[in-house]
N, C-alpha and C positions, 0 to 999 in steps of 0.2 A: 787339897787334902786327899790322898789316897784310901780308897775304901776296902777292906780287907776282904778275903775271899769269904771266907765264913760266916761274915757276917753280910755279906749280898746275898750268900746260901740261905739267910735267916729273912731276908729282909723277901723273899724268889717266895719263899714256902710262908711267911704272912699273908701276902699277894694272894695267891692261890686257897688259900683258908679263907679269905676274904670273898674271893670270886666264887666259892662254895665245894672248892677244891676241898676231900678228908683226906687222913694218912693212913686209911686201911690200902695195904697193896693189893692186888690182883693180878694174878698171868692170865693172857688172852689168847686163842688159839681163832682163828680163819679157815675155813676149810668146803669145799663142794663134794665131798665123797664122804661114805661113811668110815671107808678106813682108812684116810688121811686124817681126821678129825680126831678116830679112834689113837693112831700112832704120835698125834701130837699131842693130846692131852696126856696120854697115860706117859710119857716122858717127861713132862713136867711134873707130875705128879709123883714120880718118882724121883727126881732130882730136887725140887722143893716141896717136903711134902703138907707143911705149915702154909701156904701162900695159896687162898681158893682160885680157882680157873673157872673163869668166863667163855663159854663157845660160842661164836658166831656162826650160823653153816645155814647155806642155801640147799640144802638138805636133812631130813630129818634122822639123827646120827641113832648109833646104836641105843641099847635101853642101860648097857654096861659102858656105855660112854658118858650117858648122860648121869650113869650114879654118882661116877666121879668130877662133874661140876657143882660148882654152886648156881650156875646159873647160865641156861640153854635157852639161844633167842634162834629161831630158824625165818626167815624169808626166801621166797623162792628166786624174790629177784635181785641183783648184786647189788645193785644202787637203793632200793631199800635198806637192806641190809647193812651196808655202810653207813647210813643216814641216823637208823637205830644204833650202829656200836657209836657214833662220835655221839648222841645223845645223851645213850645208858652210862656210858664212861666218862663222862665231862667231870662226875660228881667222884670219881674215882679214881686213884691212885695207881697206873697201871706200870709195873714190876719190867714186865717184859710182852711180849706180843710175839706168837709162832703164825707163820704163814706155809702152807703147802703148794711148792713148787715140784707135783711130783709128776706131770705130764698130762693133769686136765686140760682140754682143749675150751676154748673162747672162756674161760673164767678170769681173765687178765684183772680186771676190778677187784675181785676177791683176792687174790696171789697181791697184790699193791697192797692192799687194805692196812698192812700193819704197818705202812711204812706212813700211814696218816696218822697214826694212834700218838701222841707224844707220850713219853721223852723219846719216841721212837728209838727205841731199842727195842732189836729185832733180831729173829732167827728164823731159818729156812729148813721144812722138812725138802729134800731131795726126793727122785726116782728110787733111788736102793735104799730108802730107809734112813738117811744119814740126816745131821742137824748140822747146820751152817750157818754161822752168824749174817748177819744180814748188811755188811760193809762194803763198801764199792770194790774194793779188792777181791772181796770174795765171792761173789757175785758175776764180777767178769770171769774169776777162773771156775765156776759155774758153766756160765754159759761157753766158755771155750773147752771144756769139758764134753758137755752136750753135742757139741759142733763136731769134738774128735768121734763121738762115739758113733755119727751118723756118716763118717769117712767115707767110710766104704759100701754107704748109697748116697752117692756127692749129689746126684740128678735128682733123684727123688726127695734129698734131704733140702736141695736147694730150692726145690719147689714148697716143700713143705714151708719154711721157714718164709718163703714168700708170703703164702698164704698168711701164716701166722703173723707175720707182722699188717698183713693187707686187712686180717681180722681185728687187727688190734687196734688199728689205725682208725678202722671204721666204728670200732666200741669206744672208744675212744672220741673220738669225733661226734658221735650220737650223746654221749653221755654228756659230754660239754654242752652241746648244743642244749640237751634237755634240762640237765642245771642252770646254764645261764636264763633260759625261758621262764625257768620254776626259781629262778631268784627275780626274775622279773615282775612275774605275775604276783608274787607275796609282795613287793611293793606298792603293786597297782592296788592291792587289794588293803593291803592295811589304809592307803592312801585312801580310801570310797570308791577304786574304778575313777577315777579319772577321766580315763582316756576314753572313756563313751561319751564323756561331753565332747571331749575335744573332737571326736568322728563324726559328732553328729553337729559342729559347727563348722565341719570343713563342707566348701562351697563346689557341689560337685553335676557337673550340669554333660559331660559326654554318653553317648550312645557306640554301642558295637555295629557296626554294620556286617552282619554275618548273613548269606544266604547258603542252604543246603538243600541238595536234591532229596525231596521225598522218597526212601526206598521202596522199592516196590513187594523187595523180600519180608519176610517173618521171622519167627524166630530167634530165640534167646540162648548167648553164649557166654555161659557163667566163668567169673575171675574169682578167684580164692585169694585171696594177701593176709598169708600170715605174721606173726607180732603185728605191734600197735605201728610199727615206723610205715612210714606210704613210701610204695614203690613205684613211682611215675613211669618210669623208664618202661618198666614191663608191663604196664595195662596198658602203655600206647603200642608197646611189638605186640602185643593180643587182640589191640584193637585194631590194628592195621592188616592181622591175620585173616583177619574170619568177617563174611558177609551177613551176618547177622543182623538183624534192624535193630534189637536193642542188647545190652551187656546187663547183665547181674553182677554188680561186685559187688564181694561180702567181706568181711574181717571173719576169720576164723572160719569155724562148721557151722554149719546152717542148712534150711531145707527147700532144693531149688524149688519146690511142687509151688510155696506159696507165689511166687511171682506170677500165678493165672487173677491173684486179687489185687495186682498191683498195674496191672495194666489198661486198667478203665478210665481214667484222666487221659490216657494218650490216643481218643478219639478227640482232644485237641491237638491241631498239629502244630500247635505252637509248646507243647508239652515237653522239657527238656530231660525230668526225672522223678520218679514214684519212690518214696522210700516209706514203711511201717510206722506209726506215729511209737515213740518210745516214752515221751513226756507230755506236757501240758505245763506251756508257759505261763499263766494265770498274771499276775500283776509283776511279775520277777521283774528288774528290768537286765539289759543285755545289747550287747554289739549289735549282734544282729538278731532278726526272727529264726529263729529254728525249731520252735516246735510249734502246734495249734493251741489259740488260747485258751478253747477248752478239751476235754477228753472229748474225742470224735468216738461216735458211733462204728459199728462192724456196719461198714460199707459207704462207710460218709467219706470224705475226702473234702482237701481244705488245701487253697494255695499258701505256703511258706518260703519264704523268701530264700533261707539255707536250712531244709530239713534233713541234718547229719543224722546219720542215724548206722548201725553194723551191715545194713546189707543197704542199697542202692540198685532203682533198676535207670538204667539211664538211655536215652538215643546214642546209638554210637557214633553216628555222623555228626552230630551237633558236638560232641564230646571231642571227638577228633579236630573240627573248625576253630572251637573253644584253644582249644592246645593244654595238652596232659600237666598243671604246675607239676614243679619242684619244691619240695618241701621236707620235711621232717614230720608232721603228725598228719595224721590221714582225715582226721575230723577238720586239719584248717584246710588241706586239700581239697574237700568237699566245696568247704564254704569261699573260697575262693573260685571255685567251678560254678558253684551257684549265684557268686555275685557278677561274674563276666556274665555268664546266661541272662540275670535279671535286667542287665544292662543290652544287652542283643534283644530284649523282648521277649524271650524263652519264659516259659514259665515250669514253676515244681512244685511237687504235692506231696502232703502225707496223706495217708489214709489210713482209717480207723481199724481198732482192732475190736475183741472181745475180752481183752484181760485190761485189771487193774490198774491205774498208770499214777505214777506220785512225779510231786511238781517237778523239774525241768532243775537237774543241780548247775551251780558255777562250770565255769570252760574259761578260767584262767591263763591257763598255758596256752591252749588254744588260742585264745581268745588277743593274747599277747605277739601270738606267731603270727595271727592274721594282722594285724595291727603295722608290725613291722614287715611285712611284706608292700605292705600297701604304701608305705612308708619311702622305703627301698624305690618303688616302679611308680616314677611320676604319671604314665600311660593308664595303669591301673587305678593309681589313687583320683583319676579323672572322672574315672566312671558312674554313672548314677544308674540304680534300677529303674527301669522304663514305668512299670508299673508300683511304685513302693505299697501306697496305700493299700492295692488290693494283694500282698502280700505279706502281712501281718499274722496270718490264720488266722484272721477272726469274722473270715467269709467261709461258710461250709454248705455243701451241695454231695447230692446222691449222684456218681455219674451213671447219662443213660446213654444208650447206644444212638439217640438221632440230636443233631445239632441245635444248638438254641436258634439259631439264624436261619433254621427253616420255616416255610411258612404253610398252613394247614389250609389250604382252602384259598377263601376271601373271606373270611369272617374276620370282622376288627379284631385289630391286635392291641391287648389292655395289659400295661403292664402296672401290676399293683403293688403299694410298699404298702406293710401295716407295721403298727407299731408291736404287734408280738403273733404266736402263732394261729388262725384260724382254726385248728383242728391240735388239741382236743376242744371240746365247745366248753371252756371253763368258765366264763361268762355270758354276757349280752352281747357283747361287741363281736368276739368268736361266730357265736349263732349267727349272727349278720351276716357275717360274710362268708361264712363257709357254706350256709341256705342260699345265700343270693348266688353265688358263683359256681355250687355244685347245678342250678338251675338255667344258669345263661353258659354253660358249658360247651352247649351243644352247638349254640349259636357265635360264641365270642370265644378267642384266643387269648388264654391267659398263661403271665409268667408273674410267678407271685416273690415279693423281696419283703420277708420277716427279722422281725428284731427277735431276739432270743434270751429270756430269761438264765440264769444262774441253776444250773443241773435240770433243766426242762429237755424233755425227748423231744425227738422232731421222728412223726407217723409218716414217713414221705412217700409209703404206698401209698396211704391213703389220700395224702396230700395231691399226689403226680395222677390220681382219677381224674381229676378238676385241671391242675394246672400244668401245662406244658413243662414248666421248670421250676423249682426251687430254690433260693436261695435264702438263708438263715446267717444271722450278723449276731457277732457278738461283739455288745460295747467295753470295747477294751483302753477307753481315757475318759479322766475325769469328765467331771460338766464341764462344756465349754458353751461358745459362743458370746453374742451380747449381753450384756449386762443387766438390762434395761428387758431382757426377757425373762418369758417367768419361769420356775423353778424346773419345771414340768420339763419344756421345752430344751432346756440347756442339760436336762441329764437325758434325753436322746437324743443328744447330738454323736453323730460318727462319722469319723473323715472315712473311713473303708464303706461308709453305706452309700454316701456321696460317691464316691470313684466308682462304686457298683451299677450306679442307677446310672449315671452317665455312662459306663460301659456297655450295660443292656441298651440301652438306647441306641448306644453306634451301631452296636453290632446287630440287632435285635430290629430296629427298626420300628419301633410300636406305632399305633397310628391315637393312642393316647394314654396318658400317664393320672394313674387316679389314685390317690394319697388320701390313707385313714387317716381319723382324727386330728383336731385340730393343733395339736403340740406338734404334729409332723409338718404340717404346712411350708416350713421353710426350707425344704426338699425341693422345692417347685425348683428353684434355681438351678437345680441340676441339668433341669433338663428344658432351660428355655425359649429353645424351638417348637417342640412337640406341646399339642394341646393337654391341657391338664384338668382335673377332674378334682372338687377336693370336697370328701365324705365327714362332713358337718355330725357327727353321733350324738352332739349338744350343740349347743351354741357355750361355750365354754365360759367368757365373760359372765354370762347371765347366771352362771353356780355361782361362781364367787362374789358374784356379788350376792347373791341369797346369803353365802357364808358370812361376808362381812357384814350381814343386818342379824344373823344367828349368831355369830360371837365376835361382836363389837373388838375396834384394835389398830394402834398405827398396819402392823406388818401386814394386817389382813384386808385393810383397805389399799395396800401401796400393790397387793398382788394382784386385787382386781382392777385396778388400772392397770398394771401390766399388762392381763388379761385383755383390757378393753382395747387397748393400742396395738397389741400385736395381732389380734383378730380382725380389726378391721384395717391393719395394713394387708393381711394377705388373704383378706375376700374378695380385695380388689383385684388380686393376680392372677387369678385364675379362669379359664376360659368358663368354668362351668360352676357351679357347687348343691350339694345332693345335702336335704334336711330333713331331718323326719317328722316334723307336723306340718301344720299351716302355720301356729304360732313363729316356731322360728322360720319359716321361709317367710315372712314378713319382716321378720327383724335383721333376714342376713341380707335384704333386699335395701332394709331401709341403714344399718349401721355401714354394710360394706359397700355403698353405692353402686349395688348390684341392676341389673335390669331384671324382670320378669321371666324371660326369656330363657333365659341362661340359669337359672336358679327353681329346680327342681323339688317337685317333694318326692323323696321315694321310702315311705314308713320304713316301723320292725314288722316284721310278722311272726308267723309261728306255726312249725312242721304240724299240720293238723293230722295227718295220716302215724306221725310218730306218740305225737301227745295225743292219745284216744282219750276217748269220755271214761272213766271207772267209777265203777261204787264203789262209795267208802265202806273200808274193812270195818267187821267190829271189833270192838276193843274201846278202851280209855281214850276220852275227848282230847284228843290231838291240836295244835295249832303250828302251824306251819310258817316259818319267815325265810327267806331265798335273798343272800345278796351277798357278794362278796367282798371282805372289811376292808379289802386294800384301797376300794373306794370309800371316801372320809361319808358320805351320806349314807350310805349302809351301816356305819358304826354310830352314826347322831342316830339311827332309824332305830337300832337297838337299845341304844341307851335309852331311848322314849320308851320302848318297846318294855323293857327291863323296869323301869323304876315308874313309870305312870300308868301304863296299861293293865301289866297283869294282876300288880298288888291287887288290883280291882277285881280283876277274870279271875284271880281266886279267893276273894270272897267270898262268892255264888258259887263256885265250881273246883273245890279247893283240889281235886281230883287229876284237872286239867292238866298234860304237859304241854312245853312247848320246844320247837324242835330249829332250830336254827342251824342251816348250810350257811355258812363263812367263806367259803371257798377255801383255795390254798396258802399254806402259811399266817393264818390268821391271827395268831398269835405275835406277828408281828406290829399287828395293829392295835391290839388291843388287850391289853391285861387288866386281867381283873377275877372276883371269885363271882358264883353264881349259884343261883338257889337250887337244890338237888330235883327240881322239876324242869330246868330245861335244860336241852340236851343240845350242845354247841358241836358241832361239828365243821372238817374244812369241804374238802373237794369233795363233789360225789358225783362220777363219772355221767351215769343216768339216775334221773330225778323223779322219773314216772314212780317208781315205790314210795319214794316219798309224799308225792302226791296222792297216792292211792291210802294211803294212812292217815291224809289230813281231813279234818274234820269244818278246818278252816284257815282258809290263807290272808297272811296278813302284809300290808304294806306301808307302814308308819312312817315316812321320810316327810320329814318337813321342809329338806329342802331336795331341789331333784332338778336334773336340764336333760332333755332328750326325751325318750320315750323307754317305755319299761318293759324289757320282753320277758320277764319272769311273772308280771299280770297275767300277758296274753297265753304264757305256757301255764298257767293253773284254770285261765276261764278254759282253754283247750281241753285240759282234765275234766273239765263239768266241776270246775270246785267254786264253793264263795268263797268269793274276795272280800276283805273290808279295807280298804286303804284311804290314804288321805289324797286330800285335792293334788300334792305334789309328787304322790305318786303315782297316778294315774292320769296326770296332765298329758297334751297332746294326740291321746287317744280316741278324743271324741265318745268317751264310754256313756251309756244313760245310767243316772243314779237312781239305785231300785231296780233295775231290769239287768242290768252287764253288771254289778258293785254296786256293791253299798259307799259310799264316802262320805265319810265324817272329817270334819277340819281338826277340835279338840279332842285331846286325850280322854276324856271323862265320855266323850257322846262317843269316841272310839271304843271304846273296852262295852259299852253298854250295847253298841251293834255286833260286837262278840259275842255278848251274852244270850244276846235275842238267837244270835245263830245257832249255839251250842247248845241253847235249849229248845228248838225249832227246828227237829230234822228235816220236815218237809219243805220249810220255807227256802233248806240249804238246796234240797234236791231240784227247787224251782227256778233259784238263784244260779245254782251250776250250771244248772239245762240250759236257760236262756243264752248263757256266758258262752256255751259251747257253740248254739248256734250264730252268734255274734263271730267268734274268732271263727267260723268256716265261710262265713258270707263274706267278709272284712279284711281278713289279714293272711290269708293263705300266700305262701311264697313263689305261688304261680303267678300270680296276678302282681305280686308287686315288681317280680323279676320282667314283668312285661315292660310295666313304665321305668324298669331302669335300661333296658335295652334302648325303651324309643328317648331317652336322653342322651343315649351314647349315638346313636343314627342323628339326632337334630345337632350335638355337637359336632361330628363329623364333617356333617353337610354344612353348618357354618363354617367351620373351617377350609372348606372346599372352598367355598365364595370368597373366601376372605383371601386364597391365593389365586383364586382368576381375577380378584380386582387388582390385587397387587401386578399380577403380571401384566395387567392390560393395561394398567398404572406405568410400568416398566414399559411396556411398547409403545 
């Protein structure tokens, strides 16, 4: 059966009403100038003066051009532009489409553009003004038109027309490329990315073997490439011009002066390239690493594995070795440069600024170019970076002008991990060790490797007084590890802290490795050759299970078994272990089948010369509580504190406040409302005011492991204490003379009352307390017997390789 024309005509325009095609017409005009734009609008507007006109113009057209559209879309760049008019016009009926062919140079995309619009019907503005349909016919005598007119400059005209085709070829060429990339990456992307699993399950085990002569010159010779496309060809004739040691290349304008804060990483000479950090990768995930996992500090700097970023300082001999790719965007250019480097052993940095930084967007297109290159060159897609782990950014350090691998002296070399920063002193655990270590300073070599809380500063002047070097980790994956460990334990775990501590090691050489608190323990592996040291702050078992008799529960007994199996697997691993009473140095003697020997008490103490004696201020009867809630016994201490104690203390004293430091983020721990007399507070940098206001200091914990250095900084204060057995265990305090301590709630609140009604009795209580903590607990004396544990471990260690060798001969 034949189908008649007019009714396919009906059956064409259903179709197209259906796809969301209307039947309002439109004339379209294209144009890069404003008076191409101007002369092809106002022609159509004059020959249909009923049919609105749409401009598209990569320029912004007259104000008497734009009166006469209905609607003016301007982009600056062609390929946008085209992207919006097949968009805007999908929904559109389009009449006719004007292009100007009137002698704009490189705008070939825009001059095309009409001939993409359907029903492609089309007309040509010319050079002198004229309109020209847009049909193969007339287009050739067009251009053979143009041809005649440049006759009689046949040499000039034939170069020109060279060019202009060499230009078009290459817009041409670029455009392709860049559309196929950008229909690529909307694949991967609608897909979930893809192809990061499948990258990150290709099995890639090769190394570069690249050596380069150290230059002996200085000196930065800046590269400019402008637009986004990378020009390989001529950063390598620049870099093969000039004797410069390192190159600046930037995209666009920029200001060479910054490159003096971009070259303090490359007193490694393993250093490949420094570029300004621009984002912060936080959880995103991605190809590869390119930016730091958090905002860096002005002057922090952080290895990243491909830190693209608009300027780059780079070695130019390493660059040259490397060999300049070929490519299309200059961001996968980079990250190509940087993944042969990571694989040569080269390393690259960002460093920190002082502005603003938001998360780290997609790199799609990028991300796709690299993808298929690597794809393309079986050589390259072989290659693995030497270092991955510690190329993450989620290692940061302040660079300083002398070497980690040099050695000061003869004084033991300690290198210490903690599980977060020493300095600020925002607990008990901080005060430890930033007392202990600012004290053995003089004597012992240290390089300290810190875990890093979520938006926490790192003081690294202050830090780099005490410790040779710094190093700050951020944990950037889930919990991992064993199962069968406890909670604690499995969310610090970091594969970048691991590859840290075994790199300080190689390179560093320590002559012992001393690991805070007990959830870090399983650190030791990293490093085990070297003697190890591991600082007991509790005996950690022994709380939870306090916890499991204070709130009864499968989950809370199944933790302290955990607890109980993972601490006495690794008291046995360790060359040494350091405890702060006598209570647990018996217990990690007799749980971890420790020997005597080897297993140290080395108390808290407390800065006496910092915490002076004060008299209490006058004013309203004060009560003072110090703990902070992120520990679960700080928040049991208060809730006794809150609901048993004070109903009582203000009976008698209804006057009473109470004054509670929580420490930081406290509110994480614990919500809830509170009586308008006590006053909750988080962090408080120094605490001396607030001791100089209390009338009396309180310590309610019922359940507690270690020792308690917020006791010893109030008896310091000259203040009474009243706490419970649990919170002043391991101290050896006398009850009556250093504390009061009461077991129950009811005989607790009533030795409050004696106190706050008894000034003199406080002033006698204080006194004694003061002289107690300057006989006892001074950080002189204890930093003594932590030195003579590091000299008797040593010395063991000594013996134990003359027997081996003598063993060996």
């Amino acid at each position: 059966m034949r189908i008649q024309l007019p009714a396919l005509r009906g059956c064409v325009r259903g179709l197209l009403r259906f796809l969301g095609k209307s039947g309002n017409k439109v004339a379209v005009v294209f144009g890069s100038s404003q008076e191409s734009c101007h002369k092809a609008v106002l022609h159509l507007r004059n020959g249909a003066p009923g049919v609105p006109v749409v401009l598209f113009a990569t320029v912004k057209p007259l104000a008497v051009t734009a009166a006469l559209c209905e609607c003016v879309v301007v982009r600056s760049r062609a390929l946008e532009l085209v992207m919006a008019a097949e968009r805007d016009l999908w929904r559109r009926s389009v009449a006719i489409s004007v292009g100007a062919w009137s002698g704009e140079r490189r705008q070939w995309l825009v001059k095309w553009a009409p001939f993409l619009i359907p029903p492609f019907r089309v007309l040509l503005l010319n050079g002198h003004g004229d309109f020209l349909p847009g049909t193969p016919r007339h287009i050739l005598a067009h251009a053979l038109r143009v041809w005649r007119d440049r006759g009689t400059r046949f040499g000039q005209g034939a170069r020109e027309a060279v060019h202009s085709a060499s230009d078009c070829g290459r817009t041409v060429w670029r455009k392709t490329i860049h559309l196929g990339l950008l229909a690529a990456a909307s694949v991967l992307r609608l897909a979930g990315y893809p192809h990061r699993r499948w990258y990150q399950r290709w099995r890639r085990t090769g190394t570069l073997a690249l050596s380069t002569q150290a230059s002996a010159r200085g000196g930065i010779a800046e590269f400019t490439q402008s637009g986004a496309h990378w020009d390989g060809a001529a950063l390598e004739r620049f870099a093969e011009s000039t004797n410069a040691r390192w190159i600046y290349w930037r995209q666009g304008g920029g200001n060479g002066d910054e490159t003096s804060e971009l070259t303090g990483p490359f007193t490694d000479s393993r250093a490949f390239a420094v570029s300004r950090q621009r984002y912060f990768r936080a959880w995103k995930p991605s190809l590869l690493p390119t930016a730091p996992f958090r905002t860096l500090q002005a002057g922090e700097a952080s290895r990243v594995l491909a830190p693209v970023a608009p300027a780059v300082l780079v070695d130019r001999q390493k660059l040259l070795a490397l060999g300049i790719p070929r490519c299309h965007l200059a961001e996968t250019a980079w990250m190509l440069c940087f993944w042969k480097a990571a694989a040569a052993g080269w390393r690259a940095f960002s460093v920190g600024q002082d502005q603003a930084l938001s998360e780290e967007p997609d790199r799609p297109v990028q991300e796709t170019e690299f993808l298929l290159r690597m794809a393309m060159d079986p050589a390259l897609r072989r290659l693995a970076p030497a270092e991955p782990e510690l190329a993450r950014g989620s290692i940061a350090f302040a660079p300083r002008g002398e070497c980690v691998a040099a050695r000061a002296g003869d004084r033991p070399k300690v290198l210490l991990v903690s599980p977060f920063l020493p300095f600020p002193l925002s607990h008990g655990g901080a005060v430890r060790i930033y007392n202990l270590c600012r004290r053995l300073a003089s004597r012992v070599d240290f390089v300290l490797i810190a875990l890093r809380e979520k938006d926490e500063g790192v003081e690294y002047a202050r830090l780099q007084e005490i410790f040779r070097e710094v190093y700050v980790v951020d944990i950037d994956e889930r919990a991992s590890g064993d199962a069968e460990w406890p909670g604690q334990v499995r969310q610090s775990q970091s594969q970048p802290l691991r590859a840290l501590i075994a790199e300080v090691v190689r390179e560093w050489r320590p002559d012992l490795l001393q690991i805070e608190y007990t959830h870090m323990a399983a650190y030791r592996e990293c490093a085990p050759d070297v003697p190890a040291l591991l600082v007991e702050h509790d005996l950690t078992f022994s709380l939870y299970g306090q916890l499991a008799e204070e709130r009864p529960g499968e989950e809370a007994r199944r933790e302290y078994l955990r607890w109980l199996a993972f601490e006495r697997r690794w008291l046995a691993d360790y060359d040494g272990v350091w405890t702060v009473s006598p209570d647990d140095c018996r217990r990690a003697i007799t749980e971890g089948g420790r020997s005597e020997e080897d297993t140290f008490l080395v108390p808290n103490g407390v800065d006496t010369r910092r915490f002076a004696a004060c008299k209490e201020r006058a004013g309203a009867l004060e009560i003072l509580y110090v703990g902070s809630f992120r520990h679960l016994p700080n928040v049991l201490g208060f809730e006794h504190l809150r609901r048993e104690i004070m109903p009582r203390v203000w009976e008698r004293f209804p006057e009473a406040r109470l004054r509670v430091v929580a420490g930081k983020d406290f509110e994480r721990y614990w919500i809830g409302r509170c009586d308008s007399r006590i006053d909750l507070q988080g962090f408080v940098e120094d605490l001396r005011p607030r001791y100089a206001s209390a009338s009396v200091v309180v310590v309610p914990l019922g359940v507690s492991a270690g020792t308690n250095i917020k006791v010893l900084e109030a008896m310091a204060c000259g203040k009474a204490v009243v706490s419970t057995p649990a919170g002043c265990a391991g101290l050896g305090l006398h009850e009556g003379q250093d504390v009061l301590i009461r077991a129950g709630w009811e005989g607790f609140a009533e030795a409050v009352c004696e106190l706050l009604e008894r000034p003199g009795e406080r002033a006698r209580l204080g006194s004694h307390a003061r002289r107690t903590a300057e006989l006892r607990f001074g950080w002189e004396k204890i930093a003594d017997e932590a030195y003579g544990s590091y000299m008797a471990l040593l010395e063991q260690d000594a013996s134990d390789l003359d027997m081996r060798a003598a063993a060996a001969g």
